[in-house]
C-alpha positions in Angstrom: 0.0 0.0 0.0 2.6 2.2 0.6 5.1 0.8 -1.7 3.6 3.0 -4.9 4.0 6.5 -2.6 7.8 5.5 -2.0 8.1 4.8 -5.9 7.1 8.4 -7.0 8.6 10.2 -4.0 12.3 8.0 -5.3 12.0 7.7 -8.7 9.9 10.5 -9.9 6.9 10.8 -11.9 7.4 8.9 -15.2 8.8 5.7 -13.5 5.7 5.8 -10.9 3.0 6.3 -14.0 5.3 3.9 -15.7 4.4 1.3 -12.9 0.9 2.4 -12.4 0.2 1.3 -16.1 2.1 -2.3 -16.2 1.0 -3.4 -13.1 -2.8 -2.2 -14.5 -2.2 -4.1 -17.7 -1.1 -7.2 -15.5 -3.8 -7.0 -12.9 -6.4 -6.2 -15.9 -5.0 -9.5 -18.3 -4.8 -11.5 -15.0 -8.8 -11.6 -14.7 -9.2 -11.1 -18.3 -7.6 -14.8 -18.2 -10.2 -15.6 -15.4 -12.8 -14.7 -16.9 -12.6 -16.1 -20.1 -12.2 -19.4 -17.9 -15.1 -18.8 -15.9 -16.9 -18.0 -19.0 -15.4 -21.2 -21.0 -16.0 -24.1 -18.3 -19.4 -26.3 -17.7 -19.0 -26.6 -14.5 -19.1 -24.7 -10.6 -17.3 -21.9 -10.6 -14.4 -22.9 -7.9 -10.8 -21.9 -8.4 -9.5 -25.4 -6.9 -11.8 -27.3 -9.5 -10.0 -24.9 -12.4 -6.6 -25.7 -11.4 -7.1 -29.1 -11.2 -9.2 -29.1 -14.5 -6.4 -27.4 -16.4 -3.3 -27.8 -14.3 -3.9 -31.7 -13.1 -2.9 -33.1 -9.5 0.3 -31.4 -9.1 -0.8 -27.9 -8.7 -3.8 -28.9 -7.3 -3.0 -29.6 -4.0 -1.0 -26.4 -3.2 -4.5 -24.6 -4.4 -6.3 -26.9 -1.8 -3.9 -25.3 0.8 -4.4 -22.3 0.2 -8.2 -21.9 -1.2 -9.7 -24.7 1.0 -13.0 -22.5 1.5 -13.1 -22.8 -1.9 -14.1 -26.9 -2.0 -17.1 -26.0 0.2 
């Protein structure tokens, strides 16, 4: 939260806007991606079901750690 302050007060203007806009365009594409699974599947929207769906069993458990609210 204060991270982006610090940036504009250190680097100056055109690096914080710089920042402002990439980390928009990655936070924007990031549920872009989402969403056009959400859209895309049959089934429940859950996160855990879409990484196992698309990722398989390896990446699913670490998803079952840490979205376990998510299975219920």
């Amino acid at each position: 939260m204060f991270a982006l302050p610090f940036v504009f007060y250190s680097a100056g203007v055109l690096v914080g806007l710089f920042y402002i806009l990439s980390f928009s365009l990655v936070f924007w594409l990031t549920h872009a991606m989402y969403a056009d699974i959400i859209l895309r599947t049959d089934h429940e929207p859950h996160f855990v079901t879409y990484v196992k769906t698309y990722l398989g069993n390896l990446a699913y458990w670490p998803a079952v750690a840490g979205f376990s609210h998510d299975l219920f």
